[in-house]
PDB file of N, CA, C and O in Angstrom, chain B, residues numbered from 101:
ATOM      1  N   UNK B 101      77.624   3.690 -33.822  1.00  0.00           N
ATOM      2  CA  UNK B 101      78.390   3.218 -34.944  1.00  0.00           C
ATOM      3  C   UNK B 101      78.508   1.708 -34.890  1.00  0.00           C
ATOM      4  O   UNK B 101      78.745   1.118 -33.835  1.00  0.00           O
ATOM      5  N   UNK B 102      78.335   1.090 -36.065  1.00  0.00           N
ATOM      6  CA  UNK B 102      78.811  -0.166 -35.849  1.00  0.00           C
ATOM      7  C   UNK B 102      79.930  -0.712 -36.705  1.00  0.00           C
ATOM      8  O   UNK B 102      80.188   0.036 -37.648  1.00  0.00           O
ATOM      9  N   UNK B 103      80.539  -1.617 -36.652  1.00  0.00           N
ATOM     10  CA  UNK B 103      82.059  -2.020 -37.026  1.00  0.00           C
ATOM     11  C   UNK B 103      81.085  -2.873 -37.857  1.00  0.00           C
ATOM     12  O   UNK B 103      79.963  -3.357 -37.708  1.00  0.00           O
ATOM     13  N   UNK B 104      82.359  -2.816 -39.121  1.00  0.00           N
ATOM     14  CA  UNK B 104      81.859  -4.354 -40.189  1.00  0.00           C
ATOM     15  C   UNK B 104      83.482  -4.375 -40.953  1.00  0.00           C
ATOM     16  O   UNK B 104      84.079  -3.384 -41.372  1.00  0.00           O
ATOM     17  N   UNK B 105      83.963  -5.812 -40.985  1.00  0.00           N
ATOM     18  CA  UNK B 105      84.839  -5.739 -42.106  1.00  0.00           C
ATOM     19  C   UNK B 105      84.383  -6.480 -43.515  1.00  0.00           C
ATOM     20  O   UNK B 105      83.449  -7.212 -43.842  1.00  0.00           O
ATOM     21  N   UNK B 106      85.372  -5.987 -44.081  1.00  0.00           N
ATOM     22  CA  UNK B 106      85.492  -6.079 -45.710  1.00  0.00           C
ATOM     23  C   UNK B 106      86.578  -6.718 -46.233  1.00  0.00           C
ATOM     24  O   UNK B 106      87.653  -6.322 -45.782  1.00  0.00           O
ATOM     25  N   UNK B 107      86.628  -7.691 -47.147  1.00  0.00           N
ATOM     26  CA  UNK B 107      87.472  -8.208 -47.747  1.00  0.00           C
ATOM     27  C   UNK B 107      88.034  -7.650 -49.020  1.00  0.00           C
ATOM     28  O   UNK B 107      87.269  -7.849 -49.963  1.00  0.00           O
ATOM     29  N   UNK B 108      89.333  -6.897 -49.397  1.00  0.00           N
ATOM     30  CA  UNK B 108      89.681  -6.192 -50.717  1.00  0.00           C
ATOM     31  C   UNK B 108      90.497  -6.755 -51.681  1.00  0.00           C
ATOM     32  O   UNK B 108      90.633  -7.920 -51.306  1.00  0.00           O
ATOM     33  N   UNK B 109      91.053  -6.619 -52.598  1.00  0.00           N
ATOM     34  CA  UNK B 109      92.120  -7.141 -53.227  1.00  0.00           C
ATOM     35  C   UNK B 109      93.552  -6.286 -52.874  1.00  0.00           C
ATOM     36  O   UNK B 109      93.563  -5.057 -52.929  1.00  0.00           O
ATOM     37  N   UNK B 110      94.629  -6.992 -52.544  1.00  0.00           N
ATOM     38  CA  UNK B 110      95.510  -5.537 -52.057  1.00  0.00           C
ATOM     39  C   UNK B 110      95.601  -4.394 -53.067  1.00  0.00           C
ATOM     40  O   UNK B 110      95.853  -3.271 -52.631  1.00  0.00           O
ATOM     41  N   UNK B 111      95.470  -4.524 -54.000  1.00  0.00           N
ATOM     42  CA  UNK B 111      95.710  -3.661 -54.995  1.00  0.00           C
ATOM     43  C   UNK B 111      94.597  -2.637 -54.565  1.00  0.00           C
ATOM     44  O   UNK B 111      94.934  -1.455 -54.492  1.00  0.00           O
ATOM     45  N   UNK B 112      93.331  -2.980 -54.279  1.00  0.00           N
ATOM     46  CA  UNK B 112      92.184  -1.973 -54.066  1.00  0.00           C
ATOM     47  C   UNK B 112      92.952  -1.376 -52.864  1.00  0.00           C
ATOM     48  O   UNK B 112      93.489  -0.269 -52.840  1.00  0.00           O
ATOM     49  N   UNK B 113      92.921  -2.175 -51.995  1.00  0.00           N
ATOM     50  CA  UNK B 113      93.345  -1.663 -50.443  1.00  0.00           C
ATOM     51  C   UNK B 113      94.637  -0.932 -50.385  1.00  0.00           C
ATOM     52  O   UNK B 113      95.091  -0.339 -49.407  1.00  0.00           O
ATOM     53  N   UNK B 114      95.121  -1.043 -51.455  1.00  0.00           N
ATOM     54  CA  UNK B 114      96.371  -0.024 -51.310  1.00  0.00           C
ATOM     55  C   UNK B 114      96.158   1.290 -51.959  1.00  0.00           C
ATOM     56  O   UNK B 114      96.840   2.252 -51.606  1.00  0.00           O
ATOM     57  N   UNK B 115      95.505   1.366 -52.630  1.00  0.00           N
ATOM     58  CA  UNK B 115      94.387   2.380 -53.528  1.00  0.00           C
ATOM     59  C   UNK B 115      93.666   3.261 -52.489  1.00  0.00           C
ATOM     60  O   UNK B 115      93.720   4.487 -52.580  1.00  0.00           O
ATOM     61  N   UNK B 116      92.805   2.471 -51.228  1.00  0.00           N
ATOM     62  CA  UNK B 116      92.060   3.443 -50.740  1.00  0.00           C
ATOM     63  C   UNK B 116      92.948   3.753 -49.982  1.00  0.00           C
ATOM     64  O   UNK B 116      92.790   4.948 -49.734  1.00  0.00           O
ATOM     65  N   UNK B 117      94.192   3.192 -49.224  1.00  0.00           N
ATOM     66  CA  UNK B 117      94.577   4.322 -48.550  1.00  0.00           C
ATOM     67  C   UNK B 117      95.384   5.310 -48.306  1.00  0.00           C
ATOM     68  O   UNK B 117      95.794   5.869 -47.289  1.00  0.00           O
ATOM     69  N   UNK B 118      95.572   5.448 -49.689  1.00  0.00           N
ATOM     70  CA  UNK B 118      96.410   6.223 -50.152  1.00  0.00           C
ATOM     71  C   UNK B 118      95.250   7.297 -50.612  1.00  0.00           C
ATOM     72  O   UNK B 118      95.673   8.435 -50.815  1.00  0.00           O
ATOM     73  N   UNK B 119      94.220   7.136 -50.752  1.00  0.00           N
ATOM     74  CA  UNK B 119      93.293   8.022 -51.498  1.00  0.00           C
ATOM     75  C   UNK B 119      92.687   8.738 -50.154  1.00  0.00           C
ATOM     76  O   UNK B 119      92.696   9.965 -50.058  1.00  0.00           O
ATOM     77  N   UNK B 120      92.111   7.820 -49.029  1.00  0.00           N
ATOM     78  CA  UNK B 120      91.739   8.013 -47.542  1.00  0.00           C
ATOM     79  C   UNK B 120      92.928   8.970 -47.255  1.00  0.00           C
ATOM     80  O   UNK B 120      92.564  10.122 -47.017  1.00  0.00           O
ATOM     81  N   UNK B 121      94.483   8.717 -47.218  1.00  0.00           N
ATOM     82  CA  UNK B 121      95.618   9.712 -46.689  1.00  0.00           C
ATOM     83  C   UNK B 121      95.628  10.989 -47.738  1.00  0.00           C
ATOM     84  O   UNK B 121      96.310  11.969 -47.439  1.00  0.00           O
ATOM     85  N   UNK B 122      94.988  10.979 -48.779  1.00  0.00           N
ATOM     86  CA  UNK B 122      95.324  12.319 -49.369  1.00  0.00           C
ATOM     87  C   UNK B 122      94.237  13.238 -49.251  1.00  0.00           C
ATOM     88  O   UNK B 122      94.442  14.365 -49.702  1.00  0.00           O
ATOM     89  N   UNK B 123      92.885  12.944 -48.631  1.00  0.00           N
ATOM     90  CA  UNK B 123      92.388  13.083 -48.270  1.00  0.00           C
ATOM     91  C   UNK B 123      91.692  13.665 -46.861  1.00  0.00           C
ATOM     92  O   UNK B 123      90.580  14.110 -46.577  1.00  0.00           O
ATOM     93  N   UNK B 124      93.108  13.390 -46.027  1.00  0.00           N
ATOM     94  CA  UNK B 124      93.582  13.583 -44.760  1.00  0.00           C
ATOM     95  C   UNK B 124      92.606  12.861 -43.590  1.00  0.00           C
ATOM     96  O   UNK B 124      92.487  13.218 -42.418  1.00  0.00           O
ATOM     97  N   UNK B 125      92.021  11.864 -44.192  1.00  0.00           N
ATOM     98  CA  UNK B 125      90.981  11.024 -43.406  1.00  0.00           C
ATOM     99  C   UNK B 125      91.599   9.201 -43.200  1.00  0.00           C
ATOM    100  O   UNK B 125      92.226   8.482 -43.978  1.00  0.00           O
ATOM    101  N   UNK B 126      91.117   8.979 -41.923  1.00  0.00           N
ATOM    102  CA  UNK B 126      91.587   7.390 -42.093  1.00  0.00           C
ATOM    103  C   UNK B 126      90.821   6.823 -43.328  1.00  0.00           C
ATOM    104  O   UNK B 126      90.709   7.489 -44.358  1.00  0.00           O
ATOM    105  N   UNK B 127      90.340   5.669 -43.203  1.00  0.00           N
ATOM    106  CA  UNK B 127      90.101   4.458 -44.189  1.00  0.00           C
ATOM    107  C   UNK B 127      88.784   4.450 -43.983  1.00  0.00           C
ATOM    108  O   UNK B 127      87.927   4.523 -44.864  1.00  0.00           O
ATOM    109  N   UNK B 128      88.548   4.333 -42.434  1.00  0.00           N
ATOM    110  CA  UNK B 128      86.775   4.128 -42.051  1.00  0.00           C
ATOM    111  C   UNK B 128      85.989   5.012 -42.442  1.00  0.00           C
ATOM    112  O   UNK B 128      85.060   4.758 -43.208  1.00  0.00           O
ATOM    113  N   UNK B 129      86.305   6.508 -41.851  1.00  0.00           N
ATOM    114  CA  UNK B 129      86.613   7.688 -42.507  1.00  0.00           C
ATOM    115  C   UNK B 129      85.519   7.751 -43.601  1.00  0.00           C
ATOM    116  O   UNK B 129      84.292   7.840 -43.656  1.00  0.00           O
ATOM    117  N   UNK B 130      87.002   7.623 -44.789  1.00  0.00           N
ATOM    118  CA  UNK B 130      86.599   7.750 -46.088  1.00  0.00           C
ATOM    119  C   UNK B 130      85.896   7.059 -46.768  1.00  0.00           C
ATOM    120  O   UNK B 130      85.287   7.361 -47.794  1.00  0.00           O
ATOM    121  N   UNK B 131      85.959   5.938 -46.135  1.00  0.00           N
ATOM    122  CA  UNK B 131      84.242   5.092 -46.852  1.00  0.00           C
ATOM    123  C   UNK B 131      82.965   5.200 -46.432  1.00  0.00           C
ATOM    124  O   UNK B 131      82.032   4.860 -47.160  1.00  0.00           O
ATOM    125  N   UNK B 132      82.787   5.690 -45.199  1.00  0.00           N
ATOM    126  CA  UNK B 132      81.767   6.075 -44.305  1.00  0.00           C
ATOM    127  C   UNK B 132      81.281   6.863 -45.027  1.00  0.00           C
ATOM    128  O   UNK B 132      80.214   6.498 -45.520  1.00  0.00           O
ATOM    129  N   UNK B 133      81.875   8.483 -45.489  1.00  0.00           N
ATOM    130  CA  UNK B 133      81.858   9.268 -46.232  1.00  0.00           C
ATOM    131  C   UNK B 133      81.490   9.354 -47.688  1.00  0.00           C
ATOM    132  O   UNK B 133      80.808  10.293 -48.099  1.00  0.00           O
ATOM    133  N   UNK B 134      81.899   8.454 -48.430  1.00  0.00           N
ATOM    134  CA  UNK B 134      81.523   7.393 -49.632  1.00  0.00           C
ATOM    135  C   UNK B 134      80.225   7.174 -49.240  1.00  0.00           C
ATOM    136  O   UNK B 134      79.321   8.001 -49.356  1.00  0.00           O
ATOM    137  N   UNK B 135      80.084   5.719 -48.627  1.00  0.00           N
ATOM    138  CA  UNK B 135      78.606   5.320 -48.736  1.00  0.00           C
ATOM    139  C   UNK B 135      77.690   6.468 -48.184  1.00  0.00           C
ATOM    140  O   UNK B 135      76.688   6.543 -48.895  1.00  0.00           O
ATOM    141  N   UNK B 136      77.677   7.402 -47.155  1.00  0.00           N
ATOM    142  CA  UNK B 136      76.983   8.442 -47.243  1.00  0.00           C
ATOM    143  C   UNK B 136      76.584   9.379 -48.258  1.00  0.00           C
ATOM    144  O   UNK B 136      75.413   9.717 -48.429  1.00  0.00           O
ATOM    145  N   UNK B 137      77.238   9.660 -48.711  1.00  0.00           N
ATOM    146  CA  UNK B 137      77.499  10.375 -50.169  1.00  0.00           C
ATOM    147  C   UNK B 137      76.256   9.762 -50.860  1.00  0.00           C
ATOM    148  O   UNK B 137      75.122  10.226 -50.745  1.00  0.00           O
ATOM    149  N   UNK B 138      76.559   8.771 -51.523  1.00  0.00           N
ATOM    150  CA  UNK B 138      75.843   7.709 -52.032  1.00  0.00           C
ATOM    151  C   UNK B 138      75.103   7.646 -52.027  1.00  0.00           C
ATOM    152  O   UNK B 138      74.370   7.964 -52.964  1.00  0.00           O
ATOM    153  N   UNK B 139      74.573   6.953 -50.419  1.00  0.00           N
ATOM    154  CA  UNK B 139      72.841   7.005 -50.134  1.00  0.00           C
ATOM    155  C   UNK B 139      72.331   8.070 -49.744  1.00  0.00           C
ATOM    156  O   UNK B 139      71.593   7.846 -48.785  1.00  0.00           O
ATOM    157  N   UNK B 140      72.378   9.480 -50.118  1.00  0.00           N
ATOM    158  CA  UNK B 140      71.747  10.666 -50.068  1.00  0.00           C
ATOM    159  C   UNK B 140      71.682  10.824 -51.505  1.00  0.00           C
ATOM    160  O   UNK B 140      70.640  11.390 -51.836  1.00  0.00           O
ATOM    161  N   UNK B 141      72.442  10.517 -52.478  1.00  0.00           N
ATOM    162  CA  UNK B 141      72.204  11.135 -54.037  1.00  0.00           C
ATOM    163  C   UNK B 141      71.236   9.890 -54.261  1.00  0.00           C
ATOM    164  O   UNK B 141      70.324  10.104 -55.060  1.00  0.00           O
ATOM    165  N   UNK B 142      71.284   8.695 -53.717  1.00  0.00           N
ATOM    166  CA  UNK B 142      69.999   7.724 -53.624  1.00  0.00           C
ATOM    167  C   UNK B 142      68.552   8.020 -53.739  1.00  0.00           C
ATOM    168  O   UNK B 142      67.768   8.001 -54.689  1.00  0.00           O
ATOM    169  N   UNK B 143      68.421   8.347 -52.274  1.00  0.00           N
ATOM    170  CA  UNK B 143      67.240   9.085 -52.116  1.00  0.00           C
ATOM    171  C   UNK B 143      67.251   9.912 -52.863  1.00  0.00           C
ATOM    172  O   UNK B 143      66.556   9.784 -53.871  1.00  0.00           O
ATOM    173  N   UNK B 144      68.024  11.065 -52.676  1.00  0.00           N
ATOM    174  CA  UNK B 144      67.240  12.144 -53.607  1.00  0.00           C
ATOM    175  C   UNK B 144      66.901  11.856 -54.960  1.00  0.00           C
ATOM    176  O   UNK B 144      66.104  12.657 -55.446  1.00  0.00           O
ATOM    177  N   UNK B 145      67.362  10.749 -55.849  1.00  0.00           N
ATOM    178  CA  UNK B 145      66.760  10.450 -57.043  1.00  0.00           C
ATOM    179  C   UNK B 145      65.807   9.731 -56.510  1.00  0.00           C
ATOM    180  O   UNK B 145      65.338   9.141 -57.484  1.00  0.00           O
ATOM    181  N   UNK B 146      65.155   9.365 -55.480  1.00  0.00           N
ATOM    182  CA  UNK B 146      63.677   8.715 -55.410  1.00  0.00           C
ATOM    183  C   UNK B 146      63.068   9.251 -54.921  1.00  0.00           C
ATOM    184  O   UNK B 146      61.944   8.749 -54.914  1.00  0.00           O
ATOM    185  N   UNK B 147      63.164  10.402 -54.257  1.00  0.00           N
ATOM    186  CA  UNK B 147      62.659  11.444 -54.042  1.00  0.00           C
ATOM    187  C   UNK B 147      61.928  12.166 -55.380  1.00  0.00           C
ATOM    188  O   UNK B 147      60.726  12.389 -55.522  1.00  0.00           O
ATOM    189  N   UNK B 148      62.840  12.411 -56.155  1.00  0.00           N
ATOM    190  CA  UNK B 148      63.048  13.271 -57.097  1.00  0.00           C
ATOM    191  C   UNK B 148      61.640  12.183 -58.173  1.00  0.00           C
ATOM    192  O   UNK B 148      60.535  12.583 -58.539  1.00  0.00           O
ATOM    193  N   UNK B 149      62.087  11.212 -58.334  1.00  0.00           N
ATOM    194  CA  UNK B 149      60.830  10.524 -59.195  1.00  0.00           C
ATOM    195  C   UNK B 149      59.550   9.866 -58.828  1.00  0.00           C
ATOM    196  O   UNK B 149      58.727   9.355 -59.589  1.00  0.00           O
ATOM    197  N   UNK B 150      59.514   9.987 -57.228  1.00  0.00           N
ATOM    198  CA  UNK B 150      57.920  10.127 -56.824  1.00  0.00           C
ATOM    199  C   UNK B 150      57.389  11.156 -57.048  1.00  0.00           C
ATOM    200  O   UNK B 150      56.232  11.192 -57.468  1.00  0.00           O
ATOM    201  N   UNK B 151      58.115  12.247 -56.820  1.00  0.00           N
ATOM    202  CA  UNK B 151      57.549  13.561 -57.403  1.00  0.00           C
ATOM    203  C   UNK B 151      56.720  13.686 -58.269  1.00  0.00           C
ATOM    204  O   UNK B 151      55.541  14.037 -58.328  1.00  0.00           O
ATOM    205  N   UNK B 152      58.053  13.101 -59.458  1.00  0.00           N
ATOM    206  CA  UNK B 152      57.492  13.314 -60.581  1.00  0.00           C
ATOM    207  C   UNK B 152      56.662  12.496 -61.547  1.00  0.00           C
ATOM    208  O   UNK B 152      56.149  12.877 -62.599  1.00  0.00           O
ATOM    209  N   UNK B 153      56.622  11.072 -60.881  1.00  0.00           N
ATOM    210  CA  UNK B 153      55.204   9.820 -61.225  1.00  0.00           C
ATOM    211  C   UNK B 153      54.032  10.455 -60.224  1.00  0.00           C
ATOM    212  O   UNK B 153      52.891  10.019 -60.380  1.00  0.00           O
ATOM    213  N   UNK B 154      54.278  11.510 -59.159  1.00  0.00           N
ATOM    214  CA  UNK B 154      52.894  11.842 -58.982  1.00  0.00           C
ATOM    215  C   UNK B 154      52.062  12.935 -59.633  1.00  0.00           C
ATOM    216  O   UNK B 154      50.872  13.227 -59.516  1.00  0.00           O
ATOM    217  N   UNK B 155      52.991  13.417 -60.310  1.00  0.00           N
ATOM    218  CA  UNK B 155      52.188  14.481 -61.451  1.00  0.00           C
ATOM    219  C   UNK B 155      51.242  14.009 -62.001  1.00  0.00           C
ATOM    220  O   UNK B 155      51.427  12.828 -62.294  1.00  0.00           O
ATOM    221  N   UNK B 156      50.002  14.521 -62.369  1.00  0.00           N
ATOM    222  CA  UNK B 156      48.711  14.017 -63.585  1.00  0.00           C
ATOM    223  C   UNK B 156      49.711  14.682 -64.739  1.00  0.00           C
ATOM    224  O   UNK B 156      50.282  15.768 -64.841  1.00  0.00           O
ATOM    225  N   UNK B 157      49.627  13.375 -65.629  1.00  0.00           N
ATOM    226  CA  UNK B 157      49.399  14.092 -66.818  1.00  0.00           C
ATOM    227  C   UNK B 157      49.013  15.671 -67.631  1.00  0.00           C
ATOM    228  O   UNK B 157      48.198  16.511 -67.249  1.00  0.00           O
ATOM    229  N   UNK B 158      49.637  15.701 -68.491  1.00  0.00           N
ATOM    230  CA  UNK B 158      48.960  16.508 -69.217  1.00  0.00           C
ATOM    231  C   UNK B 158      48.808  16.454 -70.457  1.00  0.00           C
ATOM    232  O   UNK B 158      49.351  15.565 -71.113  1.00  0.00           O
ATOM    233  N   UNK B 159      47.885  17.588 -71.127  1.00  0.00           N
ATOM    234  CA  UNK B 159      47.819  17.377 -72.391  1.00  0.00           C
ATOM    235  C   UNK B 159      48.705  18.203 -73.128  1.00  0.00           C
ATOM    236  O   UNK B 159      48.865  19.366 -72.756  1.00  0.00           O
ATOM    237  N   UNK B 160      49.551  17.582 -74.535  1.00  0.00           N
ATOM    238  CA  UNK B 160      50.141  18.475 -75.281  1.00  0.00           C
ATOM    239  C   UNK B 160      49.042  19.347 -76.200  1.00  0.00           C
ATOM    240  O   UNK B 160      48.049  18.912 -76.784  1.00  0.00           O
ATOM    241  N   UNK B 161      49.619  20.921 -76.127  1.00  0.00           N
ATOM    242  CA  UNK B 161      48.597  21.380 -77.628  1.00  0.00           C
ATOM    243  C   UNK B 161      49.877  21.412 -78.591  1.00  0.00           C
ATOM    244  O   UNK B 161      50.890  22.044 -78.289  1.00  0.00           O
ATOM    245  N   UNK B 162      49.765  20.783 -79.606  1.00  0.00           N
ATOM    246  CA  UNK B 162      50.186  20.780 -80.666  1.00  0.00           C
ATOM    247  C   UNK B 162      50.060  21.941 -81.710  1.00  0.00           C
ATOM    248  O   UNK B 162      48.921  22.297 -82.012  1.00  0.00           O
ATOM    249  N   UNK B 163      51.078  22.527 -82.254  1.00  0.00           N
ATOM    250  CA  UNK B 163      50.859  23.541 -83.093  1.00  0.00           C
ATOM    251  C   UNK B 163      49.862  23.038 -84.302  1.00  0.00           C
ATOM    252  O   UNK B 163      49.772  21.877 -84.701  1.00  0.00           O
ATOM    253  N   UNK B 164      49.072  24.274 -84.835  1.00  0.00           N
ATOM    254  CA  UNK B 164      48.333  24.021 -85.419  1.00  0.00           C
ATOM    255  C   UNK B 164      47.322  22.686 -85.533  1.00  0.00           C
ATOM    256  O   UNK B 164      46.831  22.381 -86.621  1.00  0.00           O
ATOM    257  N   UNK B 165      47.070  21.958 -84.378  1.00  0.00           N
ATOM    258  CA  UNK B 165      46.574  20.934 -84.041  1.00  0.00           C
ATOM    259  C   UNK B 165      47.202  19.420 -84.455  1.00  0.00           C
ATOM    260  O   UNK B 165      46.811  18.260 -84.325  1.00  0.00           O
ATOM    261  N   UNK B 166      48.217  19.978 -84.941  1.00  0.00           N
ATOM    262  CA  UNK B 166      48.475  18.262 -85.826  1.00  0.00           C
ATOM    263  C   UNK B 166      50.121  17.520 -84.942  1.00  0.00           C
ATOM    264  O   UNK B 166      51.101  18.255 -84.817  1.00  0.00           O
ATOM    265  N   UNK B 167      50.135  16.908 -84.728  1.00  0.00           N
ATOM    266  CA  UNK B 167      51.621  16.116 -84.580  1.00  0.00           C
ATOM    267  C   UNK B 167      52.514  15.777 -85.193  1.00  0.00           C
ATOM    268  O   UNK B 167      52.445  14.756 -85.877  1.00  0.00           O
ATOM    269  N   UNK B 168      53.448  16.416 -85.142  1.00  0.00           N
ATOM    270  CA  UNK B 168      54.809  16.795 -86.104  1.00  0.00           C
ATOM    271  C   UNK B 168      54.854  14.779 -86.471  1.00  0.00           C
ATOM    272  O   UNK B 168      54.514  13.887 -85.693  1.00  0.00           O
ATOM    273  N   UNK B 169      55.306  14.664 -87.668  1.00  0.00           N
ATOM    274  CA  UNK B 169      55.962  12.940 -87.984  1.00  0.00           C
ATOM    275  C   UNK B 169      57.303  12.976 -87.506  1.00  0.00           C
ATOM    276  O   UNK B 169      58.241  13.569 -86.974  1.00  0.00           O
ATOM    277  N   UNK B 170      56.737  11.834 -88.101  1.00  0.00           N
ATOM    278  CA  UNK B 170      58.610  11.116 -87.223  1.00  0.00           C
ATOM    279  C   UNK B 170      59.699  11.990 -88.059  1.00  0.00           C
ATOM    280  O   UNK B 170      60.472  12.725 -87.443  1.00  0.00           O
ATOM    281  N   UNK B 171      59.739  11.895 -89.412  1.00  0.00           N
ATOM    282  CA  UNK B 171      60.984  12.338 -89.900  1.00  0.00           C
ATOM    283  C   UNK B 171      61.044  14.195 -89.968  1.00  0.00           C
ATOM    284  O   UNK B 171      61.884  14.998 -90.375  1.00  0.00           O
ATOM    285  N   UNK B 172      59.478  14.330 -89.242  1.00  0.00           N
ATOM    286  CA  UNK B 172      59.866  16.145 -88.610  1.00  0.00           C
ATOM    287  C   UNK B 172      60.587  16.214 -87.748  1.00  0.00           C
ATOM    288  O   UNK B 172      61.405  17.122 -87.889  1.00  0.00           O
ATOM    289  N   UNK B 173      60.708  15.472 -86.589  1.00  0.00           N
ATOM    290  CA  UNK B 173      60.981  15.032 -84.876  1.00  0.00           C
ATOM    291  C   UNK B 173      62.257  14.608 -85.342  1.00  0.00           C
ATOM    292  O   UNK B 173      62.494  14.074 -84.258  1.00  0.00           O
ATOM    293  N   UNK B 174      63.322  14.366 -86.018  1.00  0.00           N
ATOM    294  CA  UNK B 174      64.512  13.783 -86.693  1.00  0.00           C
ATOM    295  C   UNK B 174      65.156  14.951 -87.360  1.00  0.00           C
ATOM    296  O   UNK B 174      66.357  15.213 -87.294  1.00  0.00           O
ATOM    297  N   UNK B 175      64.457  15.475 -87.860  1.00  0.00           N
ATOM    298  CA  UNK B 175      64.902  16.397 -88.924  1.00  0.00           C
ATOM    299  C   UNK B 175      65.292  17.634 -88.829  1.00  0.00           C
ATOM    300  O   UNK B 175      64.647  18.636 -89.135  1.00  0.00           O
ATOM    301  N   UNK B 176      67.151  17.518 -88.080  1.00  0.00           N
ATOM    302  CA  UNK B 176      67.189  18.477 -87.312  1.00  0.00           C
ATOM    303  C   UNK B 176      69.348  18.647 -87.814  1.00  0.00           C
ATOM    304  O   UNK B 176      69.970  17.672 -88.237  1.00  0.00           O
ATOM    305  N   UNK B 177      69.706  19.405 -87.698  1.00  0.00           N
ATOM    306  CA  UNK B 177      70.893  19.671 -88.449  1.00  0.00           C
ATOM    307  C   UNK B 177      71.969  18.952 -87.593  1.00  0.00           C
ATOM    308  O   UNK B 177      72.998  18.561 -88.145  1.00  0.00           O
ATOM    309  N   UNK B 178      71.695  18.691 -85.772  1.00  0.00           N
ATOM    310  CA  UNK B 178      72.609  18.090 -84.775  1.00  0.00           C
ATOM    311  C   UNK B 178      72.694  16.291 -85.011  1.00  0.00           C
ATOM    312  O   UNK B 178      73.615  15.683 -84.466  1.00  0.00           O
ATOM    313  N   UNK B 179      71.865  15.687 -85.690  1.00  0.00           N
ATOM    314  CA  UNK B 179      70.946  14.477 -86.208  1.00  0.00           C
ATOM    315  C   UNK B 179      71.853  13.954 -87.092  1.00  0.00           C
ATOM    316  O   UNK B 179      72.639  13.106 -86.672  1.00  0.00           O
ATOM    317  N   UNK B 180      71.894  14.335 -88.347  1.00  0.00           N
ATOM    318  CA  UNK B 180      72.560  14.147 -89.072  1.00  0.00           C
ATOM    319  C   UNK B 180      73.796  13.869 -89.146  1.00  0.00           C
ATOM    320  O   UNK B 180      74.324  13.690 -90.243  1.00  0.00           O
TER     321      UNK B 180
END
């Protein structure tokens, strides 16, 4: 583990530790916990979009071969 401090506004700092105590965790605790949090939903969204920039392409088939227009793609009762 390594130690780092932080500079807050008291207003924040009276915020977390009251949020850290309802929580039933100290201060270090609960931010440790925080930034962990964090940098796992991190990764997993970059995880999640190498994935999916490594997909090939594909092709759409279009009904009846043609591509709906714009004011088909619009033209929808939630739209309005």
């Amino acid at each position: 583990m390594k130690n780092i401090t932080i500079t807050l506004p008291e207003d924040v700092a009276r915020w977390l530790r009251v949020k850290a105590a309802q929580d039933d965790r100290s201060v270090s605790k609960w931010l440790c916990e925080l930034l962990e949090r964090t940098r796992r939903q991190e990764d997993d969204y970059d995880i999640a979009m190498r994935r999916y920039l490594a997909r090939k392409p594909r092709k759409i088939d279009w009904p009846e071969g043609r591509r709906p227009s714009r004011e088909e793609l619009y033209d929808r009762p939630g739209l309005r």
